[in-house]
Z-matrix of the N, CA and C atoms (Angstrom, degrees):
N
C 1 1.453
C 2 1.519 1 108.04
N 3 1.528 2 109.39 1 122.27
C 4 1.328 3 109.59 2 169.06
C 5 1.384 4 132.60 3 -120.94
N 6 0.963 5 160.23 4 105.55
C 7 1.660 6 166.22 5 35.65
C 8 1.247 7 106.26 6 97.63
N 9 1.568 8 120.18 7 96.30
C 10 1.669 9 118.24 8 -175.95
C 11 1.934 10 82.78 9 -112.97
N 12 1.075 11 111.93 10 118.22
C 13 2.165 12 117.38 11 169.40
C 14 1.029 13 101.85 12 -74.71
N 15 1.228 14 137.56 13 -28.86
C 16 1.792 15 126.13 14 173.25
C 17 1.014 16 128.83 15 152.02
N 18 1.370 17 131.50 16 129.64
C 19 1.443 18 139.36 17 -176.90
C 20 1.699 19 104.86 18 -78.54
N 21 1.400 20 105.41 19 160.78
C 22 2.074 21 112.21 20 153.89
C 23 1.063 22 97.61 21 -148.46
N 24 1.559 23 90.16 22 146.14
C 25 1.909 24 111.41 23 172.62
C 26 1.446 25 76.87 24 -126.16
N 27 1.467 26 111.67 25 141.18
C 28 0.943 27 143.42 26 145.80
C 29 1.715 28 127.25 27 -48.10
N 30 1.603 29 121.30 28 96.89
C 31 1.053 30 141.09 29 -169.33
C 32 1.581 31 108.02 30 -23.70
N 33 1.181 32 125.16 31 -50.39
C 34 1.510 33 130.45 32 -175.45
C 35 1.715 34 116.70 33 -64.75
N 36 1.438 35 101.72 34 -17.24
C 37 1.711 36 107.62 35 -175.04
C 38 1.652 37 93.84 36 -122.96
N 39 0.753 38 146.12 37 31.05
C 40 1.733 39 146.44 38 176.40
C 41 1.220 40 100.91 39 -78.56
N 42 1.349 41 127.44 40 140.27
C 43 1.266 42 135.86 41 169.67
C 44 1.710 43 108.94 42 91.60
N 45 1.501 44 113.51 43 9.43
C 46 1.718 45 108.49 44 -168.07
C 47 1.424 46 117.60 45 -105.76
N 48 1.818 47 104.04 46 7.08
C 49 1.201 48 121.32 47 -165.22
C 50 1.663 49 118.58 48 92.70
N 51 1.015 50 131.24 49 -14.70
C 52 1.440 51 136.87 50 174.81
C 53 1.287 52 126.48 51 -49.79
N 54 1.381 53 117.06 52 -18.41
C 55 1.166 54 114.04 53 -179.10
C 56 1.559 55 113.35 54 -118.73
N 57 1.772 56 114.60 55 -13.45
C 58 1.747 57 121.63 56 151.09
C 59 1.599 58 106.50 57 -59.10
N 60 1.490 59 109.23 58 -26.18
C 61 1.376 60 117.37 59 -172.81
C 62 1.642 61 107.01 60 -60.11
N 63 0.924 62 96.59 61 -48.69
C 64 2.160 63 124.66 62 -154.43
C 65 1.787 64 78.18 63 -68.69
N 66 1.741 65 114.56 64 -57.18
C 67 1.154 66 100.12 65 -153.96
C 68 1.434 67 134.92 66 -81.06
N 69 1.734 68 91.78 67 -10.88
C 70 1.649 69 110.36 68 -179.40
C 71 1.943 70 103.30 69 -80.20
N 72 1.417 71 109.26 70 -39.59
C 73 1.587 72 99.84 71 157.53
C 74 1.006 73 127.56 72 -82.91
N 75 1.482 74 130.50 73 41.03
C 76 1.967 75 117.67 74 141.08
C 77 1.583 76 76.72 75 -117.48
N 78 0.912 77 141.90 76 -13.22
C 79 1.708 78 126.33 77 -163.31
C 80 1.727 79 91.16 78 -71.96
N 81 1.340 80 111.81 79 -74.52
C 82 1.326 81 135.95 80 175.79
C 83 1.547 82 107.11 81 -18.87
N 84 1.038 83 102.49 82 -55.71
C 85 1.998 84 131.44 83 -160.78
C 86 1.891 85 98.24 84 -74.77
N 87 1.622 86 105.07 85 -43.65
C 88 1.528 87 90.29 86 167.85
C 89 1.513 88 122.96 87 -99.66
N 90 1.450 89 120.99 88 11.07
C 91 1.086 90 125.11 89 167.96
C 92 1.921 91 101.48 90 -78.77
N 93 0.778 92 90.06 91 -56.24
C 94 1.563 93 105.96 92 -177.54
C 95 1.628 94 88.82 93 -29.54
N 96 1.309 95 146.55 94 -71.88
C 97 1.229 96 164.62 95 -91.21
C 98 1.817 97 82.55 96 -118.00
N 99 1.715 98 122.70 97 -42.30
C 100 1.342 99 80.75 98 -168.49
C 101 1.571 100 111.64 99 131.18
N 102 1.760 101 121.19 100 85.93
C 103 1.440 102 99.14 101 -160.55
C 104 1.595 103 118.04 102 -60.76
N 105 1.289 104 126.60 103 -1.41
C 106 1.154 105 133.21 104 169.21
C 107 1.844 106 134.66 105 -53.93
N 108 1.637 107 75.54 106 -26.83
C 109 1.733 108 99.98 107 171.09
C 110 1.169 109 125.49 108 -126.12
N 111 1.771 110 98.89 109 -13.28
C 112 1.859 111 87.11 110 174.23
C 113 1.679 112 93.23 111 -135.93
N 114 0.994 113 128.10 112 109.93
C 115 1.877 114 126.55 113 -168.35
C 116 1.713 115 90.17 114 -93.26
N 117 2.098 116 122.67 115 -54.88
C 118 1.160 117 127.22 116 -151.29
C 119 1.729 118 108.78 117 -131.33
N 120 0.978 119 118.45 118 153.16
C 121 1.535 120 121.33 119 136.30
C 122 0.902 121 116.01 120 -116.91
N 123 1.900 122 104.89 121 158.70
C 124 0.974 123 123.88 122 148.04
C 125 1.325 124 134.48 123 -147.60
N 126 1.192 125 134.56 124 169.99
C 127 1.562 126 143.68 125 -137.18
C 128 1.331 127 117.37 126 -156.72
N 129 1.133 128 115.49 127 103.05
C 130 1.822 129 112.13 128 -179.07
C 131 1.357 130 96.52 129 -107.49
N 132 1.547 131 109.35 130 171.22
C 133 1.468 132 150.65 131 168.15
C 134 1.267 133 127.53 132 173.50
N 135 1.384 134 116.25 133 174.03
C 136 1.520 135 103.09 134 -145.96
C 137 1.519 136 94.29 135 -90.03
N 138 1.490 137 84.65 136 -168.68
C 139 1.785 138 105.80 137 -166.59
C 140 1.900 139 113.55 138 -111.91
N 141 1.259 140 104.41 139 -6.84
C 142 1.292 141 114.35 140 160.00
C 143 1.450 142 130.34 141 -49.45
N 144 1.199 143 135.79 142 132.80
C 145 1.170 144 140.36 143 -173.93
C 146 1.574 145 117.33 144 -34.57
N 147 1.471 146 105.67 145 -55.92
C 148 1.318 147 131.70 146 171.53
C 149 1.738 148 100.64 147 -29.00
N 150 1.709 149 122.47 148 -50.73
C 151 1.263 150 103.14 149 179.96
C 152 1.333 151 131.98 150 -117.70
N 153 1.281 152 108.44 151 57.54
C 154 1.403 153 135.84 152 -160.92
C 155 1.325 154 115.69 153 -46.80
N 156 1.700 155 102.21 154 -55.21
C 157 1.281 156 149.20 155 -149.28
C 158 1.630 157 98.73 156 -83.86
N 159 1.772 158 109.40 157 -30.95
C 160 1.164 159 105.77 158 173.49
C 161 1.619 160 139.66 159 -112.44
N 162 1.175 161 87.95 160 9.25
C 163 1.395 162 110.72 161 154.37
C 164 1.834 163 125.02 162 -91.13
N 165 1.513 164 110.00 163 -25.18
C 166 1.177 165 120.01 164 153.96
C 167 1.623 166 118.59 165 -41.92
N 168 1.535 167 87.80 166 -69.48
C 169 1.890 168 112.67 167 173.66
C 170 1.472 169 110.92 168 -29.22
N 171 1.557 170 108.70 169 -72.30
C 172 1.649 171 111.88 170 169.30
C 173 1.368 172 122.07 171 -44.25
N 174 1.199 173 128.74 172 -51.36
C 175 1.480 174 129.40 173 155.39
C 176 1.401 175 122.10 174 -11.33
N 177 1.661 176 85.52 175 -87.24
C 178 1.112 177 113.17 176 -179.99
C 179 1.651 178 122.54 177 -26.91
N 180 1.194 179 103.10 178 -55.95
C 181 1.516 180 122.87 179 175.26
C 182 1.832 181 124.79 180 -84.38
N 183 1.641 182 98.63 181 28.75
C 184 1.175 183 104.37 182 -169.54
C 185 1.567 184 140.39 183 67.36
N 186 1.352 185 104.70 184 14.47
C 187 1.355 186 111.37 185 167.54
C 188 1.955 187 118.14 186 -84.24
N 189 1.054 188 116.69 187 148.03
C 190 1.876 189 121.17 188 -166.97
C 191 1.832 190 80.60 189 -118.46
N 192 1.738 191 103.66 190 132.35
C 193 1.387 192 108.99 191 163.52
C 194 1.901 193 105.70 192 -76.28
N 195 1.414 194 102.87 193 114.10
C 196 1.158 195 102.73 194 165.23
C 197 1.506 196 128.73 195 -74.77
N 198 1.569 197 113.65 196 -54.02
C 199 1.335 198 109.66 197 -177.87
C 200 1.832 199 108.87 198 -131.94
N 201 1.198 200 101.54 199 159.34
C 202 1.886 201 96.70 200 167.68
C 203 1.343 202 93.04 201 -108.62
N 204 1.329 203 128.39 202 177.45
C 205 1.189 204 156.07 203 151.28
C 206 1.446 205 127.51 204 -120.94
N 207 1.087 206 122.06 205 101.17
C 208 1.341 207 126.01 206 -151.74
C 209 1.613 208 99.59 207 -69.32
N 210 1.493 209 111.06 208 147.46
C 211 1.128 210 116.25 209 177.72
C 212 1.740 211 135.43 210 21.84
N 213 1.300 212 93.26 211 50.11
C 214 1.291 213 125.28 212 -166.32
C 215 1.784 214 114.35 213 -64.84
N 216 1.013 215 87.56 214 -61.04
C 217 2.005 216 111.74 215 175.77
C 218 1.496 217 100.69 216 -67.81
N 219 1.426 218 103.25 217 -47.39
C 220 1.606 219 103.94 218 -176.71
C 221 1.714 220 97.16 219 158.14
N 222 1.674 221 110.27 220 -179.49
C 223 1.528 222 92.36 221 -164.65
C 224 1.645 223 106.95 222 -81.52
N 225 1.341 224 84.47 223 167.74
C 226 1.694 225 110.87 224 -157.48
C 227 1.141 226 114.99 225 52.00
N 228 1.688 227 128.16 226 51.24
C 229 1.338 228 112.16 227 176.48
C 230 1.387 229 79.68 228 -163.35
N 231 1.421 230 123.95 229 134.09
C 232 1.398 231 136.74 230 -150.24
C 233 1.299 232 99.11 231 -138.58
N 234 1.170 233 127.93 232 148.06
C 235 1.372 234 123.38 233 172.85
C 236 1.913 235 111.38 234 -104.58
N 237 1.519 236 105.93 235 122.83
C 238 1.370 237 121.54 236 -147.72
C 239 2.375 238 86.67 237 -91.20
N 240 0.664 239 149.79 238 143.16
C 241 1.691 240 162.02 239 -149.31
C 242 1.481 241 93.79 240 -149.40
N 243 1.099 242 128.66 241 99.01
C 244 1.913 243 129.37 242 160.70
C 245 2.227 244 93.01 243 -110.23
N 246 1.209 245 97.87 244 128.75
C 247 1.393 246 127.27 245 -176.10
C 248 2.239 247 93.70 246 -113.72
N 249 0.977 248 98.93 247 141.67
C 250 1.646 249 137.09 248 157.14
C 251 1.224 250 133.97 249 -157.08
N 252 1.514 251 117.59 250 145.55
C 253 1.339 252 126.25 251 -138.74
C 254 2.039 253 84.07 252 -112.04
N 255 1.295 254 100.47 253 135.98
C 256 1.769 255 107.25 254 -171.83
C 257 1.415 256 98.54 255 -95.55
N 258 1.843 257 118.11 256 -18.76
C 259 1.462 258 93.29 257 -175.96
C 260 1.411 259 120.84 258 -105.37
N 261 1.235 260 155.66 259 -148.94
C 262 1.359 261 132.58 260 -137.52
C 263 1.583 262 81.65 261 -147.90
């Protein structure tokens, strides 16, 4: 099980692929490694409005929200857990 804390694309280039980019090289990078050492990722961020767009993103790219964490960041702001499986 591996634990990515968070990517940034820079607001002015969002949407250009840069950040499917970012995510297919650590995906790639722990496949490489071996399902023995890398079976999953996963990737949190919060649940606030503010990151709507990036929980979409994870979606988007095949990530499943596994868990929330309630009031995680602080209240009303939950910490959102998307899990994917690296082996085939």
């Amino acid at each position: 099980m591996w634990n990515l804390y968070f990517i940034a694309v820079d607001p002015v280039v969002q949407g250009q692929g840069i950040g499917r980019g970012l995510m297919r090289h650590v995906e790639d990078t722990l496949r490489g490694l071996g399902p023995t050492v890398a079976r999953t990722l996963v990737v949190e961020t919060s649940s606030t409005a503010q990151y709507a767009g990036t929980r979409a993103f994870y979606r988007r790219i095949g990530y499943d929200e596994e868990a929330r964490i309630r009031q995680f960041y602080g209240p009303e702001d939950d910490k959102a857990v998307f899990w994917r499986s690296l082996v085939a």
